[in-house]
C-alpha positions as CSV (number, residue, x, y, z in Angstrom):
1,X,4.0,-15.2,25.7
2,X,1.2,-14.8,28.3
3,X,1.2,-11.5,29.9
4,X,0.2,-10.4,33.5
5,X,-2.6,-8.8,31.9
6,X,-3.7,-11.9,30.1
7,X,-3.3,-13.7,32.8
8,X,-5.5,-12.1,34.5
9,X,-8.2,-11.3,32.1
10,X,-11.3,-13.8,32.2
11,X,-11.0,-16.1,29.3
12,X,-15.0,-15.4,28.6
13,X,-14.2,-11.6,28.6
14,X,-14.7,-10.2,25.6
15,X,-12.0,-7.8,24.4
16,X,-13.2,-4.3,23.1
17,X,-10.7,-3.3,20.2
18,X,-10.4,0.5,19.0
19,X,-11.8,-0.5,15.6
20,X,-15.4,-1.7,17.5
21,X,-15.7,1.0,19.5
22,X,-14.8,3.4,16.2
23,X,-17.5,1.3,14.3
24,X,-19.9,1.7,17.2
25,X,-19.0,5.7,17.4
26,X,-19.8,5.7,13.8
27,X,-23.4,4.7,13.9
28,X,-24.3,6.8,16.5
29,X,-23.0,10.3,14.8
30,X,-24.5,9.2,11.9
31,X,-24.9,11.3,8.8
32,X,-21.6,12.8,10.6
33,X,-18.2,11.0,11.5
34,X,-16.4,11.1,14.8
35,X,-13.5,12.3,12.7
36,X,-15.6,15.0,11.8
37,X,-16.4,16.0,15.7
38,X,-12.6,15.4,17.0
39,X,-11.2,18.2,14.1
40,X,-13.6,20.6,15.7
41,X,-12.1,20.2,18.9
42,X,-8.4,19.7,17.7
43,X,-7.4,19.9,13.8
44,X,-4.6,17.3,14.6
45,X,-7.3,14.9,15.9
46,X,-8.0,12.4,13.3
47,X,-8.5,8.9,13.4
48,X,-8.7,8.0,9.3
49,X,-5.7,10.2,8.4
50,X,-2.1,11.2,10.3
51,X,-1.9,14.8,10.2
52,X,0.5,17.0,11.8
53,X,0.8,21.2,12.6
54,X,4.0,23.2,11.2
55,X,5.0,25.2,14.7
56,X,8.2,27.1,13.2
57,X,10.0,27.8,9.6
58,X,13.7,27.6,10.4
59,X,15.9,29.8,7.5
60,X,18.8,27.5,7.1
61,X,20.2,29.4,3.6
62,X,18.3,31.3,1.5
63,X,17.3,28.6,-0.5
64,X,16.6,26.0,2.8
65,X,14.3,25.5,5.4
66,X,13.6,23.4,8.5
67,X,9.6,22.7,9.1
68,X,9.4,21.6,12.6
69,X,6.1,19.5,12.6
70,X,4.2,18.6,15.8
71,X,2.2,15.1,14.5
72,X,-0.9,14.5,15.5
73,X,-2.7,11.4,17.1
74,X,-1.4,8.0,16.4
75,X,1.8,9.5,15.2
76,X,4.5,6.9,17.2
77,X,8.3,8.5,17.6
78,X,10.2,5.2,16.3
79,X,11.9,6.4,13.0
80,X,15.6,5.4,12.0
81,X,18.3,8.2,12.0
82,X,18.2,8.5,8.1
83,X,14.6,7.3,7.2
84,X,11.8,10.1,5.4
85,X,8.2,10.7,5.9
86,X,5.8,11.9,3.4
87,X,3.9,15.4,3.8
88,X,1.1,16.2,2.1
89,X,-0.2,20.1,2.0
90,X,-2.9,21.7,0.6
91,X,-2.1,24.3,-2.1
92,X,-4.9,25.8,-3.9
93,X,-7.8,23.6,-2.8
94,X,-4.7,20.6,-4.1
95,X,-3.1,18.3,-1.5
96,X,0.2,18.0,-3.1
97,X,2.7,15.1,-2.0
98,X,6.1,14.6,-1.1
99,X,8.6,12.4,0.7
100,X,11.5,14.3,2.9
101,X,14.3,13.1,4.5
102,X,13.9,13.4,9.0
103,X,16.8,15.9,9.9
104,X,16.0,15.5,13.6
105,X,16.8,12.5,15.7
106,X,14.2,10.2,16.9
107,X,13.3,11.3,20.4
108,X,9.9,12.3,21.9
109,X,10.7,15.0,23.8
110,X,9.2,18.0,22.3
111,X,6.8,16.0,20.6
112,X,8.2,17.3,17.6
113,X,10.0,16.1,13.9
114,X,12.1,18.4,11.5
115,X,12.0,18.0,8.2
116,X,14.8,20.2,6.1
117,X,13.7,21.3,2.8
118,X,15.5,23.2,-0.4
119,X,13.4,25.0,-2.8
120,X,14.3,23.9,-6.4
121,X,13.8,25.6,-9.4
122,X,11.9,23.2,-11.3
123,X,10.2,22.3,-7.3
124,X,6.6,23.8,-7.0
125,X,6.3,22.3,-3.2
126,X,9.7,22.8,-2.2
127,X,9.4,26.1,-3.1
128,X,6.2,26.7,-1.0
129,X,7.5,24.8,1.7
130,X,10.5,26.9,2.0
131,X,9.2,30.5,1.0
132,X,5.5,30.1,1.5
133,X,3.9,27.8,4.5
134,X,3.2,30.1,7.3
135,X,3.4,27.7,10.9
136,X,0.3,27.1,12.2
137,X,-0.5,25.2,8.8
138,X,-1.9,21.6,9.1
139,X,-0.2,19.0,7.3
140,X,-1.1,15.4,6.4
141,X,1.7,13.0,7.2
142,X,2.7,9.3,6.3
143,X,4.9,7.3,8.2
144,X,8.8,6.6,8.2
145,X,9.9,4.4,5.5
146,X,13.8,4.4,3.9
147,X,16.7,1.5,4.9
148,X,19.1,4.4,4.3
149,X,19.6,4.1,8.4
150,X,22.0,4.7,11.0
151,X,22.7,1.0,12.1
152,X,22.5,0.2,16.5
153,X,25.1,0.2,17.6
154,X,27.1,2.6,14.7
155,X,30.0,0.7,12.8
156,X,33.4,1.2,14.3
157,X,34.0,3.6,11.4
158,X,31.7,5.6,9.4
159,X,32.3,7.5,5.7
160,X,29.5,10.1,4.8
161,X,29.8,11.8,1.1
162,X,27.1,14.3,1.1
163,X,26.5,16.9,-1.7
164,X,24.2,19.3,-1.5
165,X,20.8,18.6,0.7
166,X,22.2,15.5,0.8
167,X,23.1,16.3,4.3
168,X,19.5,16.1,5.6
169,X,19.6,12.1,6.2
170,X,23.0,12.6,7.4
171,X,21.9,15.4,9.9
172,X,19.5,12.3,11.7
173,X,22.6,10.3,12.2
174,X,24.9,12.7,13.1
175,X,22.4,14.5,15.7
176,X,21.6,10.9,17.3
177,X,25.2,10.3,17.6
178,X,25.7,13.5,19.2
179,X,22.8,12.5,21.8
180,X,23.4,9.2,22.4
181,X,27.1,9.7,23.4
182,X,28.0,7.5,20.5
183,X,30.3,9.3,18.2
184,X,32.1,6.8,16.9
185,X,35.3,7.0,14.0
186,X,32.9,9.4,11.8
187,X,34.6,11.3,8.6
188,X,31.7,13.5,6.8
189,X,32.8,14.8,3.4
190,X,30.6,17.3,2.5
191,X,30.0,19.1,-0.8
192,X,28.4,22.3,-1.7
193,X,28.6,25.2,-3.9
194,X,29.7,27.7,-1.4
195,X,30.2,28.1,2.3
196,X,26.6,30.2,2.7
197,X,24.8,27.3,1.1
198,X,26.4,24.6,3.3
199,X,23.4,23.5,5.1
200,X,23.6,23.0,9.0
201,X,27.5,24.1,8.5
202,X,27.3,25.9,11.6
203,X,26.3,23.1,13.7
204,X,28.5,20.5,11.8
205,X,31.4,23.1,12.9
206,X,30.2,22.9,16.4
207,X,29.8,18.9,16.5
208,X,33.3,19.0,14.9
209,X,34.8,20.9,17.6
210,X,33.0,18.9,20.5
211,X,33.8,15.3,19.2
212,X,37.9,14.8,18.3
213,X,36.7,11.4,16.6
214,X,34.4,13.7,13.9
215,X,36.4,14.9,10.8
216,X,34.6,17.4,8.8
217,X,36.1,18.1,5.1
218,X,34.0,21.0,3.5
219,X,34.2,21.2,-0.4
220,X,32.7,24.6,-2.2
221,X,32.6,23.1,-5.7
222,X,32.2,27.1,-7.3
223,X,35.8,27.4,-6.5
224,X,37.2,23.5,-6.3
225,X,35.2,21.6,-8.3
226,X,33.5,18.5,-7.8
227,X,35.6,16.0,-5.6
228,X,37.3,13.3,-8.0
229,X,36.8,10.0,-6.4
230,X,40.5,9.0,-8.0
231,X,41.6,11.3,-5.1
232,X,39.6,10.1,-2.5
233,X,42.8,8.2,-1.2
234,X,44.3,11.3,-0.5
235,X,41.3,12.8,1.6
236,X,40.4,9.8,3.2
237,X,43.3,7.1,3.0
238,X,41.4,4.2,5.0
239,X,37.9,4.8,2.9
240,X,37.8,1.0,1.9
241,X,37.4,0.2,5.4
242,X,34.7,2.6,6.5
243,X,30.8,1.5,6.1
244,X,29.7,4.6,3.9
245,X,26.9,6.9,3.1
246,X,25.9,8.6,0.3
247,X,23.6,11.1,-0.7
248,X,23.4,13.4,-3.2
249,X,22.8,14.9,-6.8
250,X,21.9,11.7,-9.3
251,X,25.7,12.2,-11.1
252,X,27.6,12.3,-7.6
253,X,26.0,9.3,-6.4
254,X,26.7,7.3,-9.8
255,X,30.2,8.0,-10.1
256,X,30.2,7.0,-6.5
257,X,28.2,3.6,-7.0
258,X,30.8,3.1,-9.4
259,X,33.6,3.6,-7.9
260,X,32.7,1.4,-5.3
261,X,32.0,-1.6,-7.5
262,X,35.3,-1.5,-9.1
263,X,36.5,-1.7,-5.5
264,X,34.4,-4.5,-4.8
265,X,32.9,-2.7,-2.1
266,X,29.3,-2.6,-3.0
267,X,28.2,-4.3,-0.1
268,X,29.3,-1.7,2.1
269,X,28.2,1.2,0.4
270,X,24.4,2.8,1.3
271,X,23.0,5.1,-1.3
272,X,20.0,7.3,-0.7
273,X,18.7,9.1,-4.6
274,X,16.5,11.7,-3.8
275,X,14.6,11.4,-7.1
276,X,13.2,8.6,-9.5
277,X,14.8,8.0,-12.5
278,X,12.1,7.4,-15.1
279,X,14.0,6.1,-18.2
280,X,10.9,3.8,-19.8
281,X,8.1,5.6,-21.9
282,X,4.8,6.4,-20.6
283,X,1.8,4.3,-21.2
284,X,-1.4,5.1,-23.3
285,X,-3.6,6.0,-20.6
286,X,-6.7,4.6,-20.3
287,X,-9.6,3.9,-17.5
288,X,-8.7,2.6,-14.4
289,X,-11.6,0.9,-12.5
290,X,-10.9,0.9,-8.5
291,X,-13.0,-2.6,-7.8
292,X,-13.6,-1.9,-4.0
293,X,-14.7,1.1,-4.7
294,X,-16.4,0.9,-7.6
295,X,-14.6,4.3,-8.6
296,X,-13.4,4.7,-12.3
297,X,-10.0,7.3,-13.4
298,X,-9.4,8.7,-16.7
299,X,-5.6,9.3,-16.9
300,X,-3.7,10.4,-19.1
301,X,0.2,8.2,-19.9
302,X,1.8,10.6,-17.4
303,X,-0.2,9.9,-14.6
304,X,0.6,7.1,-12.0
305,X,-2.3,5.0,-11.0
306,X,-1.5,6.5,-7.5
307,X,-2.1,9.8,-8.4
308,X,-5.4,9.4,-10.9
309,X,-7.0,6.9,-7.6
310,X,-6.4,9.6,-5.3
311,X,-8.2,12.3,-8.1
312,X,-11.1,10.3,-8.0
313,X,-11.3,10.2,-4.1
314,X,-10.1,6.6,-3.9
315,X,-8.1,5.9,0.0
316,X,-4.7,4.8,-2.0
317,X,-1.6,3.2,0.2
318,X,1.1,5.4,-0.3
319,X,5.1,5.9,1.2
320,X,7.8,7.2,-0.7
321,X,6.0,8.3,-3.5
322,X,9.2,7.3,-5.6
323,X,9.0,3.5,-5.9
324,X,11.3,2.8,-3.3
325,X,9.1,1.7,-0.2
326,X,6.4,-0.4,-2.0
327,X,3.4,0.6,0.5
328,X,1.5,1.4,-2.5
329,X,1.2,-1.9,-3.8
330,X,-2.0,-3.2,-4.9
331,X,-3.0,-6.5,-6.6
332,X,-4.0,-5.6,-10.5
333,X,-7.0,-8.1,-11.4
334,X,-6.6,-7.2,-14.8
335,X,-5.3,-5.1,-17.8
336,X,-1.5,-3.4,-18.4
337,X,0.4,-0.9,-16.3
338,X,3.3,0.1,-17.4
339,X,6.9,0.6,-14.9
340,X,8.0,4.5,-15.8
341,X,11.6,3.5,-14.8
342,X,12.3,0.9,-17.1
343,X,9.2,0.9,-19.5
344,X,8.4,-2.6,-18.5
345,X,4.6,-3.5,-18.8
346,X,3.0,-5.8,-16.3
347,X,0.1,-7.6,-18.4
348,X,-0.6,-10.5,-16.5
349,X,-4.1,-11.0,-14.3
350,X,-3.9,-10.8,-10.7
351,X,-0.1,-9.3,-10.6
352,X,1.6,-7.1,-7.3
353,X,2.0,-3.2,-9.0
354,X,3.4,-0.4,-7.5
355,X,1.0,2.5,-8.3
356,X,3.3,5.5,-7.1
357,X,5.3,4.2,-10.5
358,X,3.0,2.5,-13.3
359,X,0.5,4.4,-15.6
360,X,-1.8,2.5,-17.6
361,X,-1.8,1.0,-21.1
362,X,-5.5,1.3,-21.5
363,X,-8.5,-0.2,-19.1
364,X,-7.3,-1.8,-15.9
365,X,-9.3,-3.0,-12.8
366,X,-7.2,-2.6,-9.4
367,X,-8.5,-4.4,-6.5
368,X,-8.7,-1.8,-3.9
């Protein structure tokens, strides 16, 4: 389609793109980068990396934050209600890596995103997200990526099962609803250990006052137990009719995935797993060669490729960081990786790998 613009652009007319005029930059702040003159004048300024500054620490529980994160330039405001974003933040001289669900709707005003964290035992960055970043910290972000998403226009009738911080997807959804005017038929089950760990309950109270069509049913398992689906009829009757949402500790959303299939309802039901099941065996480790680069990895069989070619400096494509997204797929020219979810080794030359989930099985050459 020909545009006003185009129209009216002289067919001769060169057209200067951003990446000449970065090119061109480059040469003339040489030994130095433009990047490296923009940070002076604005941490958040960066044209080789997204990066974004925490403005507040919200204390949800005692275990929970929100990080409200104002993103930097070339950060665009088009995520789905539901999708995550990967943060990267520097802990001892270490950028550590992690994909979190968007808790806020996508809107622009503000400028802003909210990501909603618990700390977890066994977590070393949730734990310094929630009880250690101080705002004013800068951030390195990676765009939205997840197809666990609030559909446009909403279904007619909605089912969320949450458990836990579960509820931070769901928040998206719910909060764009609220904004849009579009609360539709919307039951939220909602599971948790007790009332004071119920993340956002306050609000989800609120929204359940303001909207008759949004039915809250809280569940504090210390005192009721986990929610047998076999009863499920009895909290919500017309469930087999409702496009649902899951998301949840691993066991909560299995017994749900089964469930469903015996209902033959699988194509209605959206699950979002929070972690990556690795059930193969690592691989031998090995060298990994980085052929664009010309950069070489010793890693062990518990390292993904993705994390050994970003210790030796290499610019790896990264999303999720959980195997989900496949951003970080790169062509292997050669050698075995190994899958750490279902121990399957890819051993042929020139094969797609995702390297947020392989480790190698000796020498490999990746072409990147």
């Amino acid at each position: 389609m020909t545009t006003v613009e185009d129209a009216e652009r002289p067919a001769d007319r060169p057209t200067l793109s951003w990446e000449r005029v970065r090119k061109a930059a480059d040469k003339l702040t040489t030994p130095l980068l433009p990047d490296d003159y923009l940070t002076l004048l604005n941490p958040l300024w960066s044209s080789r990396e997204l990066r974004g500054r925490v403005e507040e620490v919200i204390r949800e529980t005692d275990d929970a934050a929100t990080l409200v994160i104002r993103p930097g330039w070339g950060w665009r405001y088009l995520h789905r209600p539901g999708q995550f974003v990967g943060i990267g933040v520097q802990v001892q001289g270490k950028y550590h890596w992690r994909s979190y669900s968007v808790s806020s709707p996508p809107v622009r005003a503000g400028r802003t995103l909210a990501i909603t964290v618990r700390a977890m035992p066994e977590g070393f960055l949730s734990d310094h997200l929630v009880n250690g970043l101080e705002p004013g910290t800068i951030v390195r972000l990676a765009t939205p990526s997840g197809d666990f998403v609030l559909p446009d226009p909403p279904p007619a009738r909605s089912l969320f099962l949450v458990g836990g911080s579960g509820i931070t997807p769901v928040m998206s959804m719910l909060r764009t609803l609220d904004r849009r005017g579009t609360m539709s038929d919307v039951v939220l089950h909602y599971s948790s250990t007790t009332p004071e760990r119920m993340i956002f309950r306050d609000e989800l109270l609120a929204l359940h006052d303001k909207h008759p069509s949004f039915v809250l049913h809280e569940r504090h398992t210390d005192a009721e137990g986990v929610l047998e689906l076999a009863s499920l009829d009895d909290v919500v009757p017309d469930w087999r009719d409702r496009e649902t949402w899951a998301c949840g500790p691993a066991p909560m959303l299995d017994a749900i995935e089964e469930h469903w299939e015996r209902a033959g309802l699988t194509d209605r039901l959206h699950l979002e797993r929070f972690s990556l099941a690795l059930s193969g065996d690592g691989g031998e480790g090995g060298t990994i060669t980085f052929q664009n680069s010309g950069r070489q990895a010793e890693a062990d069989g518990a390292t993904t490729v993705l994390e050994a070619g970003e210790s030796a400096g290499v610019g790896m494509p990264y999303g999720c960081r959980v195997g989900i997204c496949h951003t970080c797929t790169v062509t292997k020219i050669s050698g075995t990786v190994r899958d750490l979810r279902n121990g399957n080794d890819f051993d042929q030359p020139n094969e797609q790998v995702q390297t947020c989930v392989t480790v190698p099985v000796g020498a490999c050459v990746l072409d990147i």
